[in-house]
C-alpha positions in Angstrom: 12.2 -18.8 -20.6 11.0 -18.5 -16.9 14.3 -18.2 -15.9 15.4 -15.5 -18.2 11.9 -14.0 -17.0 13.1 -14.1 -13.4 16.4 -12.8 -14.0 14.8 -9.5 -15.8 13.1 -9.3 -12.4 16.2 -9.5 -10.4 17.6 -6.7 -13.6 14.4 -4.4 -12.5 15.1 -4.6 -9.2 18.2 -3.2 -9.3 17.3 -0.4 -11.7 14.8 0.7 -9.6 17.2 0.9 -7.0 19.3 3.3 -9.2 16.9 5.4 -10.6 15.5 6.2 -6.7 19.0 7.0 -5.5 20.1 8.9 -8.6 17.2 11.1 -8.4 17.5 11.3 -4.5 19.6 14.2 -3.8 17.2 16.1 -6.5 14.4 16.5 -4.1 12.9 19.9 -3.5 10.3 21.3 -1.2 7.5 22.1 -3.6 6.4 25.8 -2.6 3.3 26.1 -1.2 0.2 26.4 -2.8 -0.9 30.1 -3.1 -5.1 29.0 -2.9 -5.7 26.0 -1.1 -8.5 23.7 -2.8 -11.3 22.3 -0.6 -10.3 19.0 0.4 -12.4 15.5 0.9 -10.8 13.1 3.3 -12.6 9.6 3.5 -12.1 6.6 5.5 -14.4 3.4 4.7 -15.4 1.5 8.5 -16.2 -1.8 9.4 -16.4 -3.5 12.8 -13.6 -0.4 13.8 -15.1 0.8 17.1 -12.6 -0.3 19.0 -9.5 2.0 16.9 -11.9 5.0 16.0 -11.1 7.2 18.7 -7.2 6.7 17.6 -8.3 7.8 14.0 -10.3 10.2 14.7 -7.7 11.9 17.0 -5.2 11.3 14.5 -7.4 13.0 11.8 -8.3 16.0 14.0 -4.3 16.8 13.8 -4.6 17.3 10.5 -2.7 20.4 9.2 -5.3 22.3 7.0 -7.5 25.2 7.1 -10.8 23.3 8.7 -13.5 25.5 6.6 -11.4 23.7 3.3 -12.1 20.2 4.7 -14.7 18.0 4.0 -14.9 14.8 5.4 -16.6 11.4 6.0 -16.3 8.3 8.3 -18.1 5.9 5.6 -20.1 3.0 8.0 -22.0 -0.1 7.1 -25.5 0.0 8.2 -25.1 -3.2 9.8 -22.4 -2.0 11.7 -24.4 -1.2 14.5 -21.4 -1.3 16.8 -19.2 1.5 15.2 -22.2 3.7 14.3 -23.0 4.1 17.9 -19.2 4.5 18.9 -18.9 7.2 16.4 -21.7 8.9 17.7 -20.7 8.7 20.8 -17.4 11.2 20.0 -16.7 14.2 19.6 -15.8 14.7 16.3 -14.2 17.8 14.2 -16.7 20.2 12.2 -15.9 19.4 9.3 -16.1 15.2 9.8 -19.3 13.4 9.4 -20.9 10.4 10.2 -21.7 9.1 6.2 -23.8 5.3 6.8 -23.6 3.7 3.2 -27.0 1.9 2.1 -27.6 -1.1 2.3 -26.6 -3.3 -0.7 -24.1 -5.5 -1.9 -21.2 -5.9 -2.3 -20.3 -4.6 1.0 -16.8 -3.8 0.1 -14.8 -0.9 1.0 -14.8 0.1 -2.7 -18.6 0.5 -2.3 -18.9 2.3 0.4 -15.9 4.7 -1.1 -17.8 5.3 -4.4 -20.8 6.5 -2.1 -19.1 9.0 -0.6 -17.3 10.2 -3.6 -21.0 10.7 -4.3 -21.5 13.6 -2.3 -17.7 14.4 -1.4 -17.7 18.6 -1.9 -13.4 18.7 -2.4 -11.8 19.7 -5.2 -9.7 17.4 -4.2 -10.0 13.8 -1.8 -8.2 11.4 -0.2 -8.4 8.2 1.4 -7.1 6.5 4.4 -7.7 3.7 6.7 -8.7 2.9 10.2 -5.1 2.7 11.7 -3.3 5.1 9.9 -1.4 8.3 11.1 -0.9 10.8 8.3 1.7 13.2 8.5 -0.1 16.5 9.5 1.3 18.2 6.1 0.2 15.9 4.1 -2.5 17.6 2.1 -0.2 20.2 2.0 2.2 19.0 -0.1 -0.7 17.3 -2.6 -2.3 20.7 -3.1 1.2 22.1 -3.8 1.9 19.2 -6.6 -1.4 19.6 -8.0 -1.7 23.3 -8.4 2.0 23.6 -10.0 1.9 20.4 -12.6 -0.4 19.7 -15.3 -4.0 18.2 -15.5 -2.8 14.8 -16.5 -1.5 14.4 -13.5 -4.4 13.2 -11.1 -3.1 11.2 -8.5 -0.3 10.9 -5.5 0.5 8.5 -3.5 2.0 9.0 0.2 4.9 6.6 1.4 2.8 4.1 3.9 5.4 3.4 6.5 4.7 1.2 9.1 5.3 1.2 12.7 4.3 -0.5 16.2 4.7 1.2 19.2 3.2 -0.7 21.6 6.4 -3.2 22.0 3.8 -4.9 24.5 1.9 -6.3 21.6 4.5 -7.4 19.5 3.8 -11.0 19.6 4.9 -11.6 16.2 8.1 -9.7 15.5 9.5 -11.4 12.5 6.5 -11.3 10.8 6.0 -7.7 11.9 9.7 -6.6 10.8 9.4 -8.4 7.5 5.9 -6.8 6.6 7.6 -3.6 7.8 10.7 -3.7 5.5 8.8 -5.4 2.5 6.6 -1.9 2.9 9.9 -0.1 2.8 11.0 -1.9 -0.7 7.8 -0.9 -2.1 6.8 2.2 -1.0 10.4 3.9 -1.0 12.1 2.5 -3.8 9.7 0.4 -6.4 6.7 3.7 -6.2 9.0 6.4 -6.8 11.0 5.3 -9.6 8.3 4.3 -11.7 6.8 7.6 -11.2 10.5 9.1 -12.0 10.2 6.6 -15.1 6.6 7.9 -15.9 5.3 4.3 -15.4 1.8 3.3 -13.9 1.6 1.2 -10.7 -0.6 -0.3 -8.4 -2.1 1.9 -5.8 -2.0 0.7 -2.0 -5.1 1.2 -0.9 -4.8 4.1 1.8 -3.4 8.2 1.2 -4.3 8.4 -2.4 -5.0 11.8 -3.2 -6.8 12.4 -6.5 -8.3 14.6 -8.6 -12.2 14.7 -8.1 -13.1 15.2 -11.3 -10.5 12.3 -12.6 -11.7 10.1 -10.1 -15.4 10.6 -10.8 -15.2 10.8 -14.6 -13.4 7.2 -13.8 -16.8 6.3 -12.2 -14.1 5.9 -9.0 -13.4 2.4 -8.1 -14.3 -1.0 -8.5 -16.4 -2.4 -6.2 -16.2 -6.0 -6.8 -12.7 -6.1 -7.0 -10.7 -6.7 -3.5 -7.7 -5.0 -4.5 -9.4 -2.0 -6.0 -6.9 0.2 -5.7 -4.5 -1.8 -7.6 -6.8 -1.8 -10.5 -7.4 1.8 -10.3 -3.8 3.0 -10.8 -3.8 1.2 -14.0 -6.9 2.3 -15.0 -6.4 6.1 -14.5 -2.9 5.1 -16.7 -5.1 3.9 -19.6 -7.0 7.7 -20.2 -3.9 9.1 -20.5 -3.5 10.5 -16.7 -0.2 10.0 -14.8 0.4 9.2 -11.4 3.2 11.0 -8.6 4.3 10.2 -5.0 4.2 12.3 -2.1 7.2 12.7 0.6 5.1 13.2 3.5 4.1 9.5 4.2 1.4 7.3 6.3 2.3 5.4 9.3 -0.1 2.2 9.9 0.3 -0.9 12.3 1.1 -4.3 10.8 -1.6 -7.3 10.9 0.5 -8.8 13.3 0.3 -12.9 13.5 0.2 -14.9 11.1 -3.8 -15.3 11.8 -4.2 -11.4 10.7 -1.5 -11.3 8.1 -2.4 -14.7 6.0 -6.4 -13.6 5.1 -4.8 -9.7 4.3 -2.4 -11.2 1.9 -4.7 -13.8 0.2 -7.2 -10.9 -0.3 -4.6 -8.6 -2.1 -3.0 -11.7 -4.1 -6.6 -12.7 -5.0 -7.4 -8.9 -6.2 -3.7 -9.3 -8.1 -5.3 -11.7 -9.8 -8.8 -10.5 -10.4 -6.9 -6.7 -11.9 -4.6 -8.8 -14.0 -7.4 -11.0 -15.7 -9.8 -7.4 -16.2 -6.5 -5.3 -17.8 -5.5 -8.3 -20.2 -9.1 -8.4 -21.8 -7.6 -5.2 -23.8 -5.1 -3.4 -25.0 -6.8 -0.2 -25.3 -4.5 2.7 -23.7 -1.8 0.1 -22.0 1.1 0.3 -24.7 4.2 -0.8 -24.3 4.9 0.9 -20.9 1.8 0.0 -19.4 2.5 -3.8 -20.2 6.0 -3.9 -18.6 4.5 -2.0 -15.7 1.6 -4.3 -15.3 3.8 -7.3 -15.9 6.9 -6.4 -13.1 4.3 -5.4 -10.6 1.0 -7.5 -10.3 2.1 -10.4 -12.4 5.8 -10.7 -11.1 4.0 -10.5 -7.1 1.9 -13.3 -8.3 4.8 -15.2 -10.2 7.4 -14.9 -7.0 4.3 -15.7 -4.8 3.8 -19.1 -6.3 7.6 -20.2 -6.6 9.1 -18.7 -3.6 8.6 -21.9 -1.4 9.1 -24.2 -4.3 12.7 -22.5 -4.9 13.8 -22.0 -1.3 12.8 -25.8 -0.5 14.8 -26.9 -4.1 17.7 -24.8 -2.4 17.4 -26.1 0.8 17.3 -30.1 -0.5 20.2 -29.2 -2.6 22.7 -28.4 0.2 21.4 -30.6 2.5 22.3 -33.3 0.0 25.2 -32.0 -0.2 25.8 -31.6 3.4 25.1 -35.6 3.6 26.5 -36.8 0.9 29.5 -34.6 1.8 30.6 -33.8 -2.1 27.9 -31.1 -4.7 25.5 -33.1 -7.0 24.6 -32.4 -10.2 24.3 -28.8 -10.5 22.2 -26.9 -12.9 23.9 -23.8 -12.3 22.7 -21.5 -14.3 19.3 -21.8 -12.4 20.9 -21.8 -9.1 22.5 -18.8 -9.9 18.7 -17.0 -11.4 17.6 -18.2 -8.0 20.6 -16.4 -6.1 20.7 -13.2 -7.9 17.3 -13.2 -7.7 17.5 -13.3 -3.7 20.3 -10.9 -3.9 18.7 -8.0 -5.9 15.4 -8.4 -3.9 17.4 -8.5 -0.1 19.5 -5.0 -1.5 16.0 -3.5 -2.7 14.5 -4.2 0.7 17.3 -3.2 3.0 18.0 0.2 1.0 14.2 1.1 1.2 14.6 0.4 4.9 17.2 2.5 5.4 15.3 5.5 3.2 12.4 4.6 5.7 13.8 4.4 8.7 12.8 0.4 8.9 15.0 -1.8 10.8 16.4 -4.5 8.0 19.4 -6.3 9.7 21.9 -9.2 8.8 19.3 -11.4 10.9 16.4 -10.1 8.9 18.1 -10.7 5.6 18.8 -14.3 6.2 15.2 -14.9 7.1 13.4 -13.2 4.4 13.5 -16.4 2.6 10.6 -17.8 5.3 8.6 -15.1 4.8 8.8 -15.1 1.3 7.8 -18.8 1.6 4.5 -17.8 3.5 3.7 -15.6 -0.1 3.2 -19.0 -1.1 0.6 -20.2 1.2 -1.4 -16.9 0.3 -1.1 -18.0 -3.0 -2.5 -21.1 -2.8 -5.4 -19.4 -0.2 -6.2 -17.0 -2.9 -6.7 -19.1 -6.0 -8.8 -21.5 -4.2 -10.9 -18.2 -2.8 -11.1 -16.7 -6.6 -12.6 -19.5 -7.9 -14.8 -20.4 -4.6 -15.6 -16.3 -3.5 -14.0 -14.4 -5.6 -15.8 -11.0 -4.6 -15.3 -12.1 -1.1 -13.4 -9.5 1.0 -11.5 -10.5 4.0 -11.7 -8.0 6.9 -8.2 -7.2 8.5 -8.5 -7.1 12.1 -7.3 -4.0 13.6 -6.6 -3.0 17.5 -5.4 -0.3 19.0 -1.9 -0.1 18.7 -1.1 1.8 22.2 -3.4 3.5 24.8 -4.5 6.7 23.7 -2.7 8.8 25.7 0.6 6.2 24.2 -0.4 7.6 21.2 1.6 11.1 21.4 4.4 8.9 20.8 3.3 9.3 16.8 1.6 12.3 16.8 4.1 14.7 18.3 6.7 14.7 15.8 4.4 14.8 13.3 2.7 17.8 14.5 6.4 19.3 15.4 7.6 19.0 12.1 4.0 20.4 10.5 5.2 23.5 13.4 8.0 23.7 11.3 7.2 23.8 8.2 4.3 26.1 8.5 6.8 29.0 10.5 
């Protein structure tokens, strides 16, 4: 049964790969919106002082009318350190200082709920303390919202992910994996299951919603660590859809292992914390909303915990073959779920990369099978963390990426092409 399970896997996969490229010629410029809504942009900070001035220039490039923008830098009253270094910037009129009240859990999903509190947009977004959204990004969500129906209440922006600093780049295979395993996801898995009209796990930066969706969700969950990944499947359950944007994200990868290893236990742990709360009921899931649930969160957790046992039983099998000079007993048909398994996720991966613009080479390919093998030391992290601190969240470390002035090298061409489009 588990390997039939893992070769309908491998089968999605490669349907998902279709149904993106099938419907990738298709894609139009959605016209502009006529009325633009007011917006809410808000960006949840802890321990960030050092990166701040990189968002906050980033967001200050934003291309939208400013008297339509409403927006918040949500801060920890503990966080003595980044309240002083936002005060101590200049910052646009329409972005506040917002310091959450004290109280627990400190999570980002807390201090998000606080300032969907008081958020004045029609609409509101979320991003993080390294990203760079494309200029036009709000843009094209106002557009999508104001021409398609109520049910649908939120998009999601590709997050692409790029360093620039080459400097810094003291962990490049863990970098280029993280990049290209973004690609797979974000440019092939997301937008055909919204072509498909499936739910999915939201990432947890350049959502766009609906305010009064969000709020009549009573927004997110704030003892959950992945609480964007529960939230996509809740809005699913009312009867609300979710979209995909064009205009995407770019954000800096953790970087070594150090970074990348607590990030990844706290999503896998939060896989598991959304799975166990959307199994409790079948209320508003169906049929549709179990398959999606099952071949995103519970297939990330299933290929997290096998992925080192099945490369190492691939690795011992030729090597005994290699020393014993002749093939042992083969179970084929499971060497062959394993393969086409490998296969289907290596082709989703270096297609996304190519749609992103993600270097995914022969080199890359034939190590993918370490990194996937790491999935299964976050595993391990994560289950012991559920069960010692499951409400836990583990802070990802983030540095500035390049100097500021460096940091032209992202912006321009995003403010270019937002030239563009806007003559």
């Amino acid at each position: 049964m588990g390997q039939i399970a893992f070769l309908g896997i491998a089968a999605w996969r490669l349907l998902t790969v279709m149904v993106r490229l099938r419907h990738l010629a298709e894609a139009v410029e959605t016209p502009a919106a006529s009325v633009l809504p007011r917006y809410s942009i808000v960006v949840a900070l802890y321990d960030e002082a050092a990166i701040l001035p990189h968002l906050v220039e980033r967001l200050a490039n934003i291309d939208y009318p400013p008297e339509l923008l409403d927006g918040y830098l949500a801060l920890e009253a503990h966080d003595h350190a980044t309240i002083r270094a936002a005060r101590a910037l200049t910052l646009p009129d329409w972005l506040h200082i917002l310091v959450v009240p004290p109280g627990s859990p400190t999570t980002k999903p807390r201090a998000l709920n606080h300032a969907l509190s008081i958020a004045r947009g029609e609409l509101l977004t979320v991003y993080d303390a390294e990203d760079a959204p494309d200029p036009l990004q709000r843009r094209e969500a106002a557009a999508r919202f104001a021409v398609e129906d109520g049910e649908l209440v939120c998009l999601h922006a590709p997050l692409r992910i790029r360093r620039v600093h080459k400097g810094r780049d003291r962990s490049p295979f863990l970098d280029r994996q993280f990049a290209a395993e973004y690609a797979a996801l974000f440019d092939i898995t997301l937008p055909a299951m919204a072509r498909m009209g499936l739910p999915f796990p939201l990432g947890g930066t350049s959502n766009h919603f609906r305010v009064s969706a969000l709020r009549a969700l009573g927004g997110w969950d704030a003892w959950n660590v992945t609480e964007d990944a529960d939230l996509g499947f809740r809005i699913w359950r009312r009867g609300w859809r979710l979209g995909v944007l064009s205009r995407p994200t770019y954000e800096t990868p953790p970087g070594e292992l150090a970074h990348w290893l607590p990030q990844r236990t706290r999503w896998l742990k939060g896989y598991m914390q959304t799975l166990s709360v959307h199994t409790r009921s079948a209320s508003g899931m169906g049929w549709r909303g179990w398959a999606a649930l099952a071949l995103t969160i519970g297939s990330a957790l299933a290929s997290a915990a096998l992925h080192a046992l099945s490369v190492a039983w691939i690795g011992i099998f030729f090597l005994i073959a290699l020393l014993a000079q002749h093939l042992p007993s083969t179970p084929w048909f499971g060497l062959g779920v394993l393969l086409s398994g490998a296969a289907a996720s290596i082709l989703t991966t270096a297609i996304g990369a190519r749609l992103a613009n993600t270097p995914f080479g022969p080199r890359d390919m034939l190590s993918a099978p370490l990194y996937w093998s790491l999935l299964s030391l976050a595993f391990a992290h994560a289950f012991v963390r559920l069960i010692a601190e499951p409400h836990r969240w583990d802070k990802t470390a983030h540095r500035p990426d390049v100097a500021r002035e460096e940091s032209a090298m992202i912006l321009e061409p995003l403010v270019a092409d937002a030239g563009r489009a806007a003559a």
